[in-house]
MARZAMAR-156920 format. One record per residue: chain; residue in one letter; residue number from 0; x, y, z of N, C-alpha, C, O in turn. Coordinates in pm, 1 decimal. Each point is the difference from the previous one (the first is absolute). Example, Ala and Ser with C-alpha at 12.3 -4.5 7.8 and 13.67 -1.06 7.14 Angstrom:
<nodes>
NODE zapa vexmar marvo      npx      npy      npz     capx     capy     capz      cpx      cpy      cpz      opx      opy      opz
NODE    A      A     0   1319.0   -569.0    780.0    -89.0    119.0      0.0     90.0    120.0      0.0    103.6     -1.9     66.5
NODE    A      S     1   -138.6    106.9   -138.5     82.0    119.0      6.0    -77.0    109.0     73.0     50.9    110.8     16.9
</nodes>
This chain:
<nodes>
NODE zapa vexmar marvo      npx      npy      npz     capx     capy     capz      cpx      cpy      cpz      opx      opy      opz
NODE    A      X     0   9415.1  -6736.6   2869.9     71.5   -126.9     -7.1    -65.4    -87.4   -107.9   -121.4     -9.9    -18.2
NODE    A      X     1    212.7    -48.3    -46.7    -52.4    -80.9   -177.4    -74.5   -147.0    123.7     59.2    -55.0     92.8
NODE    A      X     2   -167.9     36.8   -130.5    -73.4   -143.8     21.4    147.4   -107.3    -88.7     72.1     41.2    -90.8
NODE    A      X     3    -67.3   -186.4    159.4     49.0    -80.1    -13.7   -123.5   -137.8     17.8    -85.0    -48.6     74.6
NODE    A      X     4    152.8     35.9   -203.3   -108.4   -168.1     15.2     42.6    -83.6     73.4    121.7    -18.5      1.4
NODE    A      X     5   -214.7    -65.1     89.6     60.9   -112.7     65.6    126.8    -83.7    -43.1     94.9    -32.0     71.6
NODE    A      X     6   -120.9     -4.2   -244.0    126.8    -60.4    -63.8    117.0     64.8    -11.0    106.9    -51.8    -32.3
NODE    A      X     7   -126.0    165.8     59.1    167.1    133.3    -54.5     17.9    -27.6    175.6    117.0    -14.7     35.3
NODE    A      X     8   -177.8     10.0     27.9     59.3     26.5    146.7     85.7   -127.9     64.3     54.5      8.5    110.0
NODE    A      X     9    -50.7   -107.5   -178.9    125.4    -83.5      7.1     85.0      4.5   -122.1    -51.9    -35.0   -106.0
NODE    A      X    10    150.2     65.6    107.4    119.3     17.8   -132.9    102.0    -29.2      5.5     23.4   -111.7     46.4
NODE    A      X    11     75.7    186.9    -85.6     96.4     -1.7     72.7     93.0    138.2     62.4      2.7    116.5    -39.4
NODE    A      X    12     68.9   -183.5    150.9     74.6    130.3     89.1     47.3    118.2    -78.0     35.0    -20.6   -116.3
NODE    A      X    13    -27.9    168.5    175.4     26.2    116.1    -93.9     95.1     66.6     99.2     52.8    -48.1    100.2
NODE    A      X    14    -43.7    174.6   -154.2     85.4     93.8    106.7    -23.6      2.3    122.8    -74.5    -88.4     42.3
NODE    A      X    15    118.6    169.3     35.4     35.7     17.9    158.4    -26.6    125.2     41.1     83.1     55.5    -71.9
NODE    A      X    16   -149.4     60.3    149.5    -21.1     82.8     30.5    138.0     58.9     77.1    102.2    -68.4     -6.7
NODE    A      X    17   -101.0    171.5     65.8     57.1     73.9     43.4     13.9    -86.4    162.6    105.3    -38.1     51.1
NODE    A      X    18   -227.3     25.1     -1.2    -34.1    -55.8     90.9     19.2   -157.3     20.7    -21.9    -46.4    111.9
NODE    A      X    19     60.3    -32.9   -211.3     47.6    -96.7     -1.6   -124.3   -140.0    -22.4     -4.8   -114.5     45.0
NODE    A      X    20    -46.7    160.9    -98.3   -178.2    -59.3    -29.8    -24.8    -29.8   -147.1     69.4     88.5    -50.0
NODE    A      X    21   -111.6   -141.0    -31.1     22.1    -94.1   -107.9   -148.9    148.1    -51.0    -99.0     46.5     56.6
NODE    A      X    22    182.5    -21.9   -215.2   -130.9    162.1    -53.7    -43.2    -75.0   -127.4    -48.0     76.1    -84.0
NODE    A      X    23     52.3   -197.9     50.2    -42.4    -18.2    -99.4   -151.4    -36.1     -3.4    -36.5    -79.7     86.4
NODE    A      X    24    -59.6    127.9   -175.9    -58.9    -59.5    -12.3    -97.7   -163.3    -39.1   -103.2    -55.6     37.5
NODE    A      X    25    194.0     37.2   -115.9    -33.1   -157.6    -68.6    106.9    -64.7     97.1     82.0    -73.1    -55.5
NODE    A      X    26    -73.9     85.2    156.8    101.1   -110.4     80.7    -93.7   -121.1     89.1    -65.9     51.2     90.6
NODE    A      X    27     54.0   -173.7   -101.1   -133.2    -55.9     28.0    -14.2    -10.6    104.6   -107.1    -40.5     45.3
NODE    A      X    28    260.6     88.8     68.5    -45.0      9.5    153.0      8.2    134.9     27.8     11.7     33.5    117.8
NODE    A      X    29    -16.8     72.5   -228.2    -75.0    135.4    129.6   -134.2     22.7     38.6    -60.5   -107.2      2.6
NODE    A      X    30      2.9    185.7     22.8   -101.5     24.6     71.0      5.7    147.4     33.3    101.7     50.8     47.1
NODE    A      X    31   -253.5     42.6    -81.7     37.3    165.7     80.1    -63.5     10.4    107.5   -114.5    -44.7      7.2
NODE    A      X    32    177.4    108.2    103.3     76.9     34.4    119.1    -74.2    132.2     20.3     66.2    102.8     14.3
NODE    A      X    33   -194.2    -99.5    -12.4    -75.9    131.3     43.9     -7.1     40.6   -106.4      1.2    122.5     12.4
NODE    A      X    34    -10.8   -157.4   -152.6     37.2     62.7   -120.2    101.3    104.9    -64.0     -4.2     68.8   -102.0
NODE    A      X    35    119.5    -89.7    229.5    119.5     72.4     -3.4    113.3    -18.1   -108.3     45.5     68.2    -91.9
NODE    A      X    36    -15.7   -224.5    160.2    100.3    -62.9    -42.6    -35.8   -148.1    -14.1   -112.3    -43.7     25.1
NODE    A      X    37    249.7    -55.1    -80.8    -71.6   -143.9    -33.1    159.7    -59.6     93.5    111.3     52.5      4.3
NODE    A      X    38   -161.2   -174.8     57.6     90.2    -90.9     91.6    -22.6    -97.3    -89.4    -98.7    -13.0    -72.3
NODE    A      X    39    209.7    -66.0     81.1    -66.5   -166.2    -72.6     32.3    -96.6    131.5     67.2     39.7     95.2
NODE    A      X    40   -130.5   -184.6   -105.2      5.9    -59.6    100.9    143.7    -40.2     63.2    -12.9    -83.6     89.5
NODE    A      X    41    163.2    127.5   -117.4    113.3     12.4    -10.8     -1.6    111.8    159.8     31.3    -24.9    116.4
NODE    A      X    42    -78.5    138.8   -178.0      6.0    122.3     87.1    -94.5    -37.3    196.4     39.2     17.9    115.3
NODE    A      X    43   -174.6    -75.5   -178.5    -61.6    -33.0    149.2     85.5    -87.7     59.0     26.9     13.2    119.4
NODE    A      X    44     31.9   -123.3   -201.7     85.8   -129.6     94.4     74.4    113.9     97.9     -5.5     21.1    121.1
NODE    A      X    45     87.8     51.1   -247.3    167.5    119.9    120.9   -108.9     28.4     94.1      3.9    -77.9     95.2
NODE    A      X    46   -127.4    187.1    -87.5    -36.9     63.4    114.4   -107.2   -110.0    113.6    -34.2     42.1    110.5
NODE    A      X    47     -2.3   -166.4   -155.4      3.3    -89.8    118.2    126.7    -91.5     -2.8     -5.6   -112.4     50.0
NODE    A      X    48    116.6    158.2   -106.4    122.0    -57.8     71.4      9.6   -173.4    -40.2     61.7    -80.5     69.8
NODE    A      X    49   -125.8     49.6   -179.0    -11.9   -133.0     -2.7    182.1    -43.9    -80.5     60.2     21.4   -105.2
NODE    A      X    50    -39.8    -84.9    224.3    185.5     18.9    -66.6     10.0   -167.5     24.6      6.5    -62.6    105.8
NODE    A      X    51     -8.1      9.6   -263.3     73.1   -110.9      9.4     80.1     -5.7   -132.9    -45.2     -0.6   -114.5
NODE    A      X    52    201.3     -4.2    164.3    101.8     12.4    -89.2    -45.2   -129.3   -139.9     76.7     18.1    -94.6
NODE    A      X    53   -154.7   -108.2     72.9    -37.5    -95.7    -78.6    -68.3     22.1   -122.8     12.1    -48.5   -112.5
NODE    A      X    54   -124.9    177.9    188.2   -135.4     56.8    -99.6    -59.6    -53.6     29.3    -98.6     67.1     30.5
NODE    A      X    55     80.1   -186.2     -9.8   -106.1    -64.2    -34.3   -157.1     43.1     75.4   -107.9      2.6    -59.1
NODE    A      X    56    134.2     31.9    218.2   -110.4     91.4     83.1    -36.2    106.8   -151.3   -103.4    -25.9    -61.6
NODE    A      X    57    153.1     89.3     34.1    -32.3    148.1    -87.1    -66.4    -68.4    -87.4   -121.8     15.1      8.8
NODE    A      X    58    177.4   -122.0   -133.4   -121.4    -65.1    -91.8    -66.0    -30.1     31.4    -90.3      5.3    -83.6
NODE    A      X    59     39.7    -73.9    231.8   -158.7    -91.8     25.2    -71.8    150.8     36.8   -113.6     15.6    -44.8
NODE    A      X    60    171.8     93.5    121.7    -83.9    135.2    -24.4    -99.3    102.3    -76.4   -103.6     65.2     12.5
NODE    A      X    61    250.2   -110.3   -134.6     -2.2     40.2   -126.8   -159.1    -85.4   -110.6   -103.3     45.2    -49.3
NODE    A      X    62    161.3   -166.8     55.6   -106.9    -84.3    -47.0   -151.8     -0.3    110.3   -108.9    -41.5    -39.7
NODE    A      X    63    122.2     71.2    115.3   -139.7      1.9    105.8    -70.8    145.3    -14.8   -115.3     16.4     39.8
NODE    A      X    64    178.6     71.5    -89.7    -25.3    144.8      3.6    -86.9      1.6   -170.1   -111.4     48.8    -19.3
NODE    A      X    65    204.6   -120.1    -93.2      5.1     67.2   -115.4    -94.6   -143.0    -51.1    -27.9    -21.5   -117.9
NODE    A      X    66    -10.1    -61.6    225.3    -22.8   -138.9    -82.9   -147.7    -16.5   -109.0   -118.8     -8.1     31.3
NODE    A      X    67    168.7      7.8   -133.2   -104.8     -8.0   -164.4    -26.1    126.1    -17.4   -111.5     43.0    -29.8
NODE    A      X    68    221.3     31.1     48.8    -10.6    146.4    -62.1     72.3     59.9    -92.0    -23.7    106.2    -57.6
NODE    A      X    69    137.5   -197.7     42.4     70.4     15.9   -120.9    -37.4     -8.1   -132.5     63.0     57.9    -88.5
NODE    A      X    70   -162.7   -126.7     67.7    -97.2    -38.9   -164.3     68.1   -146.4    -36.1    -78.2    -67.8    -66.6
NODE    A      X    71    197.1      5.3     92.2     23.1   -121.6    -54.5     13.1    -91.0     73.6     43.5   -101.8    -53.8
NODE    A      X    72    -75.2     93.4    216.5      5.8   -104.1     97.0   -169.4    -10.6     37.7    -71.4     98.2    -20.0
NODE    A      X    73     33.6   -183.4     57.4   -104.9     -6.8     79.5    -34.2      5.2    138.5    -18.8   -113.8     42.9
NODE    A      X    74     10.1    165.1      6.6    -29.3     33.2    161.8     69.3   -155.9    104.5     95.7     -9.7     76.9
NODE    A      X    75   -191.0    -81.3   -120.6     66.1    -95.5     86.3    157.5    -65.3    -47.1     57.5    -90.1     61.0
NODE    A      X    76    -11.8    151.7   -169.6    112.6    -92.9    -32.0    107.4    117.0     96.4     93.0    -44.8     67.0
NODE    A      X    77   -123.9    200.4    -73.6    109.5    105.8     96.8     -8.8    -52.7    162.4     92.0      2.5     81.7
NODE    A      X    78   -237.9    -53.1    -59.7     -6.9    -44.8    116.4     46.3   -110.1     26.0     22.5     -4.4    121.0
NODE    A      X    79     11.7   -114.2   -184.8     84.5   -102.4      6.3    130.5    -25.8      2.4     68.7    -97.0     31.7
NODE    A      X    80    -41.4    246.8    -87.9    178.9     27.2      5.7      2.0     59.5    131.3     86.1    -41.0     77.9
NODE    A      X    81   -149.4    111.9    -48.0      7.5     67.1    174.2     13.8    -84.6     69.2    108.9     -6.4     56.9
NODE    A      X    82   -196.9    -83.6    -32.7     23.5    -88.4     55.1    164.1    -86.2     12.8     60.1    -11.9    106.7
NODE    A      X    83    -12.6    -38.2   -233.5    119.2    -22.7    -47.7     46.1     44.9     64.3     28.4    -62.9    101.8
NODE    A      X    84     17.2    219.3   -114.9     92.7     40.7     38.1    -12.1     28.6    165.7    105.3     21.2     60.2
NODE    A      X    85   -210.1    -20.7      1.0     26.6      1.2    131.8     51.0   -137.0     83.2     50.2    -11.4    111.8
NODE    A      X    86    -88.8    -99.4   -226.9     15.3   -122.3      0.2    171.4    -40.1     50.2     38.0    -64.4     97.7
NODE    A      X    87     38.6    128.7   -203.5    105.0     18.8    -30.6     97.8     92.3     64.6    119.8     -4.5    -28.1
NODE    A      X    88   -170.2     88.2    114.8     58.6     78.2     89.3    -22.3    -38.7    188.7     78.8     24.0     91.5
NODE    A      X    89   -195.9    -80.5    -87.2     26.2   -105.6     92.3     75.3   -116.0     39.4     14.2    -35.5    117.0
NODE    A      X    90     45.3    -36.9   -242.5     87.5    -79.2    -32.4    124.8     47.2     59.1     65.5    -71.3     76.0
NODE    A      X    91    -18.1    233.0   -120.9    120.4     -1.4      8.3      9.1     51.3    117.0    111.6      9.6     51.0
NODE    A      X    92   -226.2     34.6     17.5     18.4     42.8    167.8    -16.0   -113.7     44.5    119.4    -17.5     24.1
NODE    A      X    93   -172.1    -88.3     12.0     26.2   -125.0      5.2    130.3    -44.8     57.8     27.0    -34.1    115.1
NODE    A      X    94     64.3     44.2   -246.8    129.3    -79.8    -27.4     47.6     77.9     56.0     51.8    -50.9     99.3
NODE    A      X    95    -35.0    162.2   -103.2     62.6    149.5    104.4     14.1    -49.2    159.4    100.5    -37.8     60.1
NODE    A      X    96   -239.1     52.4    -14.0    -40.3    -56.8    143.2     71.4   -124.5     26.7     65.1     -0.4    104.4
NODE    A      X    97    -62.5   -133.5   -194.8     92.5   -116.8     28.2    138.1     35.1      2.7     74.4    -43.5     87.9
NODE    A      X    98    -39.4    112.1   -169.9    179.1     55.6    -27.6     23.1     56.6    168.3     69.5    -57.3     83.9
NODE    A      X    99   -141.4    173.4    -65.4     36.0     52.2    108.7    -40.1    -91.1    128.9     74.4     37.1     90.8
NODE    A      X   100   -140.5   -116.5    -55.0    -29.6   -105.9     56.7    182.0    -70.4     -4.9     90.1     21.6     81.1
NODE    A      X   101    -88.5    -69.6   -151.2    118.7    -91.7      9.9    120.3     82.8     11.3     99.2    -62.9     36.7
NODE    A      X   102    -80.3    204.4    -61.7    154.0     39.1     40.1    -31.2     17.0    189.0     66.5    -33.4     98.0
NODE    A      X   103   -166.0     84.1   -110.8    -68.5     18.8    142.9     70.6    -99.2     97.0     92.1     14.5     80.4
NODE    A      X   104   -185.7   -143.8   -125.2     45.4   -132.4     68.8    146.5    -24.4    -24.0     50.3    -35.1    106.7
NODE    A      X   105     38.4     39.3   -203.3    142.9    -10.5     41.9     99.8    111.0     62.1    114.9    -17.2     40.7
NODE    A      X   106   -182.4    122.3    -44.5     69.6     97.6    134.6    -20.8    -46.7     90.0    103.9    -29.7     58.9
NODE    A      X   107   -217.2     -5.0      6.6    -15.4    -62.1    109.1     73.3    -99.0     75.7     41.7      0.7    115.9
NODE    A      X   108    -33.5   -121.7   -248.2     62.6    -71.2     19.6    149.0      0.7     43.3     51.5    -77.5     80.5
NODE    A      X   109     14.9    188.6   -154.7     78.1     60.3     32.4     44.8     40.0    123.6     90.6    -57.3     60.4
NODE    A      X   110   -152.2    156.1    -19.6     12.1     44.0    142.2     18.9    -88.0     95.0     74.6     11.0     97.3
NODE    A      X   111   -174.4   -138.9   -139.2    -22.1    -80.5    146.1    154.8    -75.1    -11.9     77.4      6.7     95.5
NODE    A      X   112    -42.6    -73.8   -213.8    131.7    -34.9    -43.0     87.5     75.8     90.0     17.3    -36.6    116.2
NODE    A      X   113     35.7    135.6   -163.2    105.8    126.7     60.3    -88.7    -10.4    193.4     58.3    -36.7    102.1
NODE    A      X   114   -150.1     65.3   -108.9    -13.2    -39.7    187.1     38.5   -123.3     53.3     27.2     14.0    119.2
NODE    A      X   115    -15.8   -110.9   -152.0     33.6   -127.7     48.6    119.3    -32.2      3.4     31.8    -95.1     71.4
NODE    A      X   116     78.5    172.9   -156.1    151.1      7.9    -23.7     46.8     15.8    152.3    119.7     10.0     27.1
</nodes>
């Protein structure tokens, strides 16, 4: 297996294996996998299931995994976007939780309406 410098090991994304796993080398979120194969931080989110239709969970991952390893960010500035973005995805579960909160409360309301008829 060719050595990769810390700086080549953030790049950007490449092909796709057979197996469905990111084969590039210079991709700045893979990583080797027993020295088999390379996942990028894309691939661990799917197999811990981290599913938020937004992204934004997957970038603060992404940036917490890869943070000042790319060669042109500095460690605390990837860690400040993680943050961000978890920042930012709390927000919209948030507003989610209030939305469903309030249809909640007017079914209710509902019902009791239609019982009192």
């Amino acid at each position: 297996m060719t050595e990769v410098s810390e700086e080549d090991r953030c790049y950007n994304a490449g092909p796709v294996s057979d197996e469905g796993f990111a084969t590039e080398l210079h991709n700045p979120y893979t990583r080797p996998v027993h020295g088999r194969t390379h996942i990028d931080v894309y691939d661990v989110c799917d197999i811990f299931e981290v599913d938020d239709p937004t992204g934004a969970s997957q970038q603060a991952v992404k940036k917490i995994l890869c943070a000042g390893g790319r060669g042109y960010k500095h460690r605390i500035q990837d860690l400040q976007e993680a943050v961000g973005a978890i920042n930012r995805r709390i927000v919209i579960l948030e507003a989610r939780e209030r939305r469903i909160a309030i249809l909640e409360a007017r079914e209710y309301q509902m019902r009791r309406a239609k019982q009192g008829e």
